[in-house]
Backbone atoms as SQL, in Angstrom:
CREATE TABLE atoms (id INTEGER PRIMARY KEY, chain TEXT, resi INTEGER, resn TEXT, atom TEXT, x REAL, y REAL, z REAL);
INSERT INTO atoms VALUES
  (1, 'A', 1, 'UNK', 'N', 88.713, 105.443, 193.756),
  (2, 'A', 1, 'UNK', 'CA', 87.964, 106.322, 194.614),
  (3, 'A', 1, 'UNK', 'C', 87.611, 107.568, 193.824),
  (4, 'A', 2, 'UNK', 'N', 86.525, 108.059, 193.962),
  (5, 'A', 2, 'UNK', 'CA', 85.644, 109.450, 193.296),
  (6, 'A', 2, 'UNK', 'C', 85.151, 110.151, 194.514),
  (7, 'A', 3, 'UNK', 'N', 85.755, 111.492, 194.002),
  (8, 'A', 3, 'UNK', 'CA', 85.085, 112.809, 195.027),
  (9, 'A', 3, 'UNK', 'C', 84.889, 113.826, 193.711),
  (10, 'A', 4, 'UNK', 'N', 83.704, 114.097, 193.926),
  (11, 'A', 4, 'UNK', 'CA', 83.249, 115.459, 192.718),
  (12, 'A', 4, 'UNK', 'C', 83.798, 116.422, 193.327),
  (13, 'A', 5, 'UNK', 'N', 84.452, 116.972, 194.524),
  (14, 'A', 5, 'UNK', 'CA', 85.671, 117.780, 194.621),
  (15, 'A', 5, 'UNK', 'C', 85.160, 120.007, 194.687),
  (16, 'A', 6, 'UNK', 'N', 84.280, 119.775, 193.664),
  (17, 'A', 6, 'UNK', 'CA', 84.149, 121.446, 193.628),
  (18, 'A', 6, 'UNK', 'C', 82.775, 121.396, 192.106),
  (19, 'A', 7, 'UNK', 'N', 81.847, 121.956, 192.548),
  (20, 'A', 7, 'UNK', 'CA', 81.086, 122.282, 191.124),
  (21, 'A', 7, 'UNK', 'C', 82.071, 123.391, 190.038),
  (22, 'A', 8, 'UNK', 'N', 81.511, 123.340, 189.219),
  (23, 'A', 8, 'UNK', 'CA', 82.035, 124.283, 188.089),
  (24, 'A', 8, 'UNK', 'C', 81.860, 125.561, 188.039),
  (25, 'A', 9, 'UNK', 'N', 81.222, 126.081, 189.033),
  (26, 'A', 9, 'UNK', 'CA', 80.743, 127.585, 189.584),
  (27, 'A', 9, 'UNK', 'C', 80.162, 127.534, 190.805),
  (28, 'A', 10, 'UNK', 'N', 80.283, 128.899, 190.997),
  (29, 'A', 10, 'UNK', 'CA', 79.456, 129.148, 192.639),
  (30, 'A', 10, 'UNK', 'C', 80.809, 128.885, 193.642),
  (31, 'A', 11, 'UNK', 'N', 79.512, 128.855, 194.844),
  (32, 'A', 11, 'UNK', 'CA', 80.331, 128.299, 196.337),
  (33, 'A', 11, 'UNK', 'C', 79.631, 127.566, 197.246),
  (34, 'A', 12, 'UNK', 'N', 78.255, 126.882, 196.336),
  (35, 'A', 12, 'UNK', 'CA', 77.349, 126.493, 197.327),
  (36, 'A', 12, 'UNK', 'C', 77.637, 125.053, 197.825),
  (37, 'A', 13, 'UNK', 'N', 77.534, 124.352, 198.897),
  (38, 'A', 13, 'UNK', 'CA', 78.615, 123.102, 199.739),
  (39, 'A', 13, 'UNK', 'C', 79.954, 123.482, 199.030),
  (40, 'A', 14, 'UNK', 'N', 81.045, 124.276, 198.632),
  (41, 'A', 14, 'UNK', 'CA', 82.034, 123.963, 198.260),
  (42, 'A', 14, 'UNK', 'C', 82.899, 122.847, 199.209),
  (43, 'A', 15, 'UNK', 'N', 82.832, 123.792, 200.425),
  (44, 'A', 15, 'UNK', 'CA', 83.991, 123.308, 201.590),
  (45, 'A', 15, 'UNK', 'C', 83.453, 121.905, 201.790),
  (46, 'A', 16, 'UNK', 'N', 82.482, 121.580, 201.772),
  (47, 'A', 16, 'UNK', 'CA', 81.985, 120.069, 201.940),
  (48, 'A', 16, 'UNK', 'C', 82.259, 119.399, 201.142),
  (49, 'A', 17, 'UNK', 'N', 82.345, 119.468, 199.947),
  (50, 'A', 17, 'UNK', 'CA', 82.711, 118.532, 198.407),
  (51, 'A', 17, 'UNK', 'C', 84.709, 118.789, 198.511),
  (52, 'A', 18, 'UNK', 'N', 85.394, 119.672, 199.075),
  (53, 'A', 18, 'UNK', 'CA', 86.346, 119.994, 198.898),
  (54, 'A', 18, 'UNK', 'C', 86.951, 119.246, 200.202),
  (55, 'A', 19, 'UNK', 'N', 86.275, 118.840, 201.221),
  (56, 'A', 19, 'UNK', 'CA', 86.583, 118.209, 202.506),
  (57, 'A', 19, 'UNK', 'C', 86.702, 116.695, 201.907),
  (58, 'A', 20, 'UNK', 'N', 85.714, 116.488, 201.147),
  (59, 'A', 20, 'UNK', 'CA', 85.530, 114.695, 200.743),
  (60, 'A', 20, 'UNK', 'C', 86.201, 114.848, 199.900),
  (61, 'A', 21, 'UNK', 'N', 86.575, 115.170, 198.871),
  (62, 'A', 21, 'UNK', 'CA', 87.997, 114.989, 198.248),
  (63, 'A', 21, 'UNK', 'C', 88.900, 114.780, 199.013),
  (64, 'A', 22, 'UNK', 'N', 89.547, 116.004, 199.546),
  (65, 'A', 22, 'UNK', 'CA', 90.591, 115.593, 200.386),
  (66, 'A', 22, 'UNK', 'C', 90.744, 113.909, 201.125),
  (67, 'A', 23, 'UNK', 'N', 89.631, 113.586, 202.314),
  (68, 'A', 23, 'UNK', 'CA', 89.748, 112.489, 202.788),
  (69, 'A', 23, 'UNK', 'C', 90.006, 111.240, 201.591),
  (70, 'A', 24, 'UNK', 'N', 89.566, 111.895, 200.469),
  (71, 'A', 24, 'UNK', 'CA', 89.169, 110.806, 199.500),
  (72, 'A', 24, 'UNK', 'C', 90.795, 110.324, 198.921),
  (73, 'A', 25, 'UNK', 'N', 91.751, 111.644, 199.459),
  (74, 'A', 25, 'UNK', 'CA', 92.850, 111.335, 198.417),
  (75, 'A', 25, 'UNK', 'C', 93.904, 110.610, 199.666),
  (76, 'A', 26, 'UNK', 'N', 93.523, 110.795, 201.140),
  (77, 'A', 26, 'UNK', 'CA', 94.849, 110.313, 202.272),
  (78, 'A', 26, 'UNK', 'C', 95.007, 108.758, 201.666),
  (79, 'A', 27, 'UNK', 'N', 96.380, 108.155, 201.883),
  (80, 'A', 27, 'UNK', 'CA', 96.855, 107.228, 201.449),
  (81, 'A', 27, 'UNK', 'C', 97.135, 106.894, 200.005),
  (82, 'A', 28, 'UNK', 'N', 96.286, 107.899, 199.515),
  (83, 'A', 28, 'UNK', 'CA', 96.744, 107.600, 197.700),
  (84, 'A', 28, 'UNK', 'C', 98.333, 108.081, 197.393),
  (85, 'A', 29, 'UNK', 'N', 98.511, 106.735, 196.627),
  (86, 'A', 29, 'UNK', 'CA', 100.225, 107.390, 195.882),
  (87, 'A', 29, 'UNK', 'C', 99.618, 108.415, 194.770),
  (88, 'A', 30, 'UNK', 'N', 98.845, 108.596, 193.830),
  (89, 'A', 30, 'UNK', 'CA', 99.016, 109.556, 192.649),
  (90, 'A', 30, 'UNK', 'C', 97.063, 109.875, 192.904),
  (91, 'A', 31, 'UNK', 'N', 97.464, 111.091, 192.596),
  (92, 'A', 31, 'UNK', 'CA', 95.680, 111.565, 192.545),
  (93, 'A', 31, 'UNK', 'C', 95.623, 112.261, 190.682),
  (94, 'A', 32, 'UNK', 'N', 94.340, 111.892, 190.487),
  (95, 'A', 32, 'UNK', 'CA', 94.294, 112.521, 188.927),
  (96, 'A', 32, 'UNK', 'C', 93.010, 113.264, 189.198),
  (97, 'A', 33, 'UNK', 'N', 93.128, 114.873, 189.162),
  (98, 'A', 33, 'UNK', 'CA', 91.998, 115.669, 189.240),
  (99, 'A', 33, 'UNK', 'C', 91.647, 116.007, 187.189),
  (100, 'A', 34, 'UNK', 'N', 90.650, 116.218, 187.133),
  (101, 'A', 34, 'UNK', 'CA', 90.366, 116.599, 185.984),
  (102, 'A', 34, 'UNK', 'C', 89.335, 118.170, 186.767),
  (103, 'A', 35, 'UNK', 'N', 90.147, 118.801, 186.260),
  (104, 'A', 35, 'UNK', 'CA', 89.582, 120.457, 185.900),
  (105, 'A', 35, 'UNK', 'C', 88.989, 120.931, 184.556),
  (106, 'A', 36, 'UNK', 'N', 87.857, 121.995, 184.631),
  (107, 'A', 36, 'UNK', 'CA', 87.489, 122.278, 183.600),
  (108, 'A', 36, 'UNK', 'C', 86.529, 122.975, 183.508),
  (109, 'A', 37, 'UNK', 'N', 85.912, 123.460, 182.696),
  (110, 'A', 37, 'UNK', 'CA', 84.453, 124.394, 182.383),
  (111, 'A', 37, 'UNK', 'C', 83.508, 123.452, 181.675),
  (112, 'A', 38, 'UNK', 'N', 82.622, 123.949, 182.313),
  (113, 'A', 38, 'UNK', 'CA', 80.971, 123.746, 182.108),
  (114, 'A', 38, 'UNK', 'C', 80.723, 124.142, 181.127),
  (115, 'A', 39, 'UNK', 'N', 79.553, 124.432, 180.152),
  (116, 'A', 39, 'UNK', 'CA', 78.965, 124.874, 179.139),
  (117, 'A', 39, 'UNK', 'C', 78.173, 126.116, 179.731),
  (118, 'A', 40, 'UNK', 'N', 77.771, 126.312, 180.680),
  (119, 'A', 40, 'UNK', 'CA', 77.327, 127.396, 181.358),
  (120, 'A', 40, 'UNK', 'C', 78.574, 128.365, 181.315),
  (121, 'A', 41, 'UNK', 'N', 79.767, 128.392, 181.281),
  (122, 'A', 41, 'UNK', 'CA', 80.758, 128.976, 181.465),
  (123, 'A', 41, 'UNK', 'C', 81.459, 129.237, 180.121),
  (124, 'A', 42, 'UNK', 'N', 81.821, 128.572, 179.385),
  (125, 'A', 42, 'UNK', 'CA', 82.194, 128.459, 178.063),
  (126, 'A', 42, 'UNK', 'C', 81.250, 127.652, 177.122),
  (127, 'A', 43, 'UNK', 'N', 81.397, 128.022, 175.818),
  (128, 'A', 43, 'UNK', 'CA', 80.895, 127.797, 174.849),
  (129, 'A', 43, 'UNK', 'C', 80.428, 128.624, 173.643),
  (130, 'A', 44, 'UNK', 'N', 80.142, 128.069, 172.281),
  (131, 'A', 44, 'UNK', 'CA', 80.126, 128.920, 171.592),
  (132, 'A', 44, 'UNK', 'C', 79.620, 130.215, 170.981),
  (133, 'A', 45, 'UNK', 'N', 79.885, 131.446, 171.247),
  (134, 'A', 45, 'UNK', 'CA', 79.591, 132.404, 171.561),
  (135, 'A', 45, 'UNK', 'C', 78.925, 133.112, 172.732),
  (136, 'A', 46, 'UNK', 'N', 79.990, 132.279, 173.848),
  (137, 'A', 46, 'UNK', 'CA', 80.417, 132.612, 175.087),
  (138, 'A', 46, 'UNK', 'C', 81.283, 132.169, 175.817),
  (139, 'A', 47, 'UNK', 'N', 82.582, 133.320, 174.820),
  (140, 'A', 47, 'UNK', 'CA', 83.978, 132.789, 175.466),
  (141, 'A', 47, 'UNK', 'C', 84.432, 134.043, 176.799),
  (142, 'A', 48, 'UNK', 'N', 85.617, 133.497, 177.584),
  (143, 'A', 48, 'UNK', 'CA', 85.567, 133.579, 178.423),
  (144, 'A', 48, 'UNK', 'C', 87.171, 135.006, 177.716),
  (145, 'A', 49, 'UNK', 'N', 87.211, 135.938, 178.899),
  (146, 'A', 49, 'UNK', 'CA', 88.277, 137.144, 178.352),
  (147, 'A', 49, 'UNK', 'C', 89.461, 136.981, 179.239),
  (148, 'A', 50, 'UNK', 'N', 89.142, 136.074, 180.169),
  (149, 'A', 50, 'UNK', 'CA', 90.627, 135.559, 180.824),
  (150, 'A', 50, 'UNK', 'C', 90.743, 134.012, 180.740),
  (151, 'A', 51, 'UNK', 'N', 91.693, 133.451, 181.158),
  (152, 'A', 51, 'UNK', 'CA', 92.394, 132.044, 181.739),
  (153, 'A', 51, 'UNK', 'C', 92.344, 131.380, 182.832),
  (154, 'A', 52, 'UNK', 'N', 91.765, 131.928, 183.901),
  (155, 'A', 52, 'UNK', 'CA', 92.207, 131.698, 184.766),
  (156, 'A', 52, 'UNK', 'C', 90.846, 130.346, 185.492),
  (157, 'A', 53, 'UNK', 'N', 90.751, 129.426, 185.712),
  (158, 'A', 53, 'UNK', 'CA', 89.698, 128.471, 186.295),
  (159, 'A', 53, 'UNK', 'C', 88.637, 129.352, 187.262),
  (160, 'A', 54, 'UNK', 'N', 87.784, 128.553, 187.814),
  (161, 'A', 54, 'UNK', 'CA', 86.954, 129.248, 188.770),
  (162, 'A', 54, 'UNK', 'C', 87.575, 129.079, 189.953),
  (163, 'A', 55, 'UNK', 'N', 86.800, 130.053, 191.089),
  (164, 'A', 55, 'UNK', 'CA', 87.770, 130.153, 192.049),
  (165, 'A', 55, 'UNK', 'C', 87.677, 128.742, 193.064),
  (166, 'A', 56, 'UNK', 'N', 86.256, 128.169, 192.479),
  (167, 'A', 56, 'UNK', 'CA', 85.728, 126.834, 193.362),
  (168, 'A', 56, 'UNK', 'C', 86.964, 125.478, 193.229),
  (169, 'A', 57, 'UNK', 'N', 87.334, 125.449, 191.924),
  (170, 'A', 57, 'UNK', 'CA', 87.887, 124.633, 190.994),
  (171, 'A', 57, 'UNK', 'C', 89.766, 124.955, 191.921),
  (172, 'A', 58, 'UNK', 'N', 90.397, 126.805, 192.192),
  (173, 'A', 58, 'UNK', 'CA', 91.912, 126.664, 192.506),
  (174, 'A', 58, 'UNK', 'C', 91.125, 126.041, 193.669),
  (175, 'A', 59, 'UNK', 'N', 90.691, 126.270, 194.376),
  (176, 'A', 59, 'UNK', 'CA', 90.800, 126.222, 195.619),
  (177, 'A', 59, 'UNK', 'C', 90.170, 124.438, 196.515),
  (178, 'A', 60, 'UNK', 'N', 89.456, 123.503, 195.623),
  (179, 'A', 60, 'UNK', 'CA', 90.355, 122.200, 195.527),
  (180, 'A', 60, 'UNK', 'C', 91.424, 121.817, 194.860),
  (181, 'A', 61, 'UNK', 'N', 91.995, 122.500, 194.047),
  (182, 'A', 61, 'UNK', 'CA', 93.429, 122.298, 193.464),
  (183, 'A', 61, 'UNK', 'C', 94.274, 122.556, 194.819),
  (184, 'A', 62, 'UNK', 'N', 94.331, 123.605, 195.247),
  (185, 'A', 62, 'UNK', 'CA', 95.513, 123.955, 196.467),
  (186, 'A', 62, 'UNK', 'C', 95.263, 123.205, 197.633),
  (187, 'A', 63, 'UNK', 'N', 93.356, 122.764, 197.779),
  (188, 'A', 63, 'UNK', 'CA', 93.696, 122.131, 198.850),
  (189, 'A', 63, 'UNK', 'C', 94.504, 120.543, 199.229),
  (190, 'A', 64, 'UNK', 'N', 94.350, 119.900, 197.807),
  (191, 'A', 64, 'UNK', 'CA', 94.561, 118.763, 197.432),
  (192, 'A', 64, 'UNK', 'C', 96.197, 118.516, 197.486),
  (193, 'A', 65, 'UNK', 'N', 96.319, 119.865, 196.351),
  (194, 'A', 65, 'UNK', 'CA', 97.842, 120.172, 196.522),
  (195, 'A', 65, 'UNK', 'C', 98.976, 120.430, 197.872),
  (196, 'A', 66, 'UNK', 'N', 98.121, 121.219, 199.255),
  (197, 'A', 66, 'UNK', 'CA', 98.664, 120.934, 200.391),
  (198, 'A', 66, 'UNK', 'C', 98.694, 119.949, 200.930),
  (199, 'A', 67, 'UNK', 'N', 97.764, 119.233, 201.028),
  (200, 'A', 67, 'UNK', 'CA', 97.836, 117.976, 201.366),
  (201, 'A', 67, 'UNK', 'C', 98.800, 117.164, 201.281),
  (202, 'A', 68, 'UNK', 'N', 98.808, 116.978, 200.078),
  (203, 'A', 68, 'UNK', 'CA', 99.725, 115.914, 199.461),
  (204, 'A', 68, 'UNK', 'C', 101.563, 116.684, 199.206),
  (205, 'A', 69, 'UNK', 'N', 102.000, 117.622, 199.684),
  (206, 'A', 69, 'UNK', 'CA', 103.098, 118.261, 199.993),
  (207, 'A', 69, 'UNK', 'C', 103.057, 118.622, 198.354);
């Protein structure tokens, strides 16, 4: 099963792509999210001055993560 989960920036449908994930993961024993940056976001000679993911990206992480305890 595939849910694109969150674009790599913005907030535009987030909650909608972040809703179909979720449904996408009930009954699964193990979910494998792959997180990450875009080339719009990183790349060479345009690095980024913190660590931290986008906020589109925690926020299917936590929702996925409540879910699933």
């Amino acid at each position: 099963m595939y849910a694109q989960g969150s674009p790599f920036t913005g907030s535009s449908g987030n909650a909608t792509l972040i809703a179909e994930a979720v449904a996408a993961t009930q009954g699964a024993d193990v979910v494998i999210m792959a997180l990450g940056l875009g080339n719009a976001v990183e790349g060479e000679g345009l690095d980024r001055s913190y660590l931290t993911f986008p906020e589109p990206q925690v926020a299917l992480l936590e929702a996925i993560q409540n879910m699933n305890g």
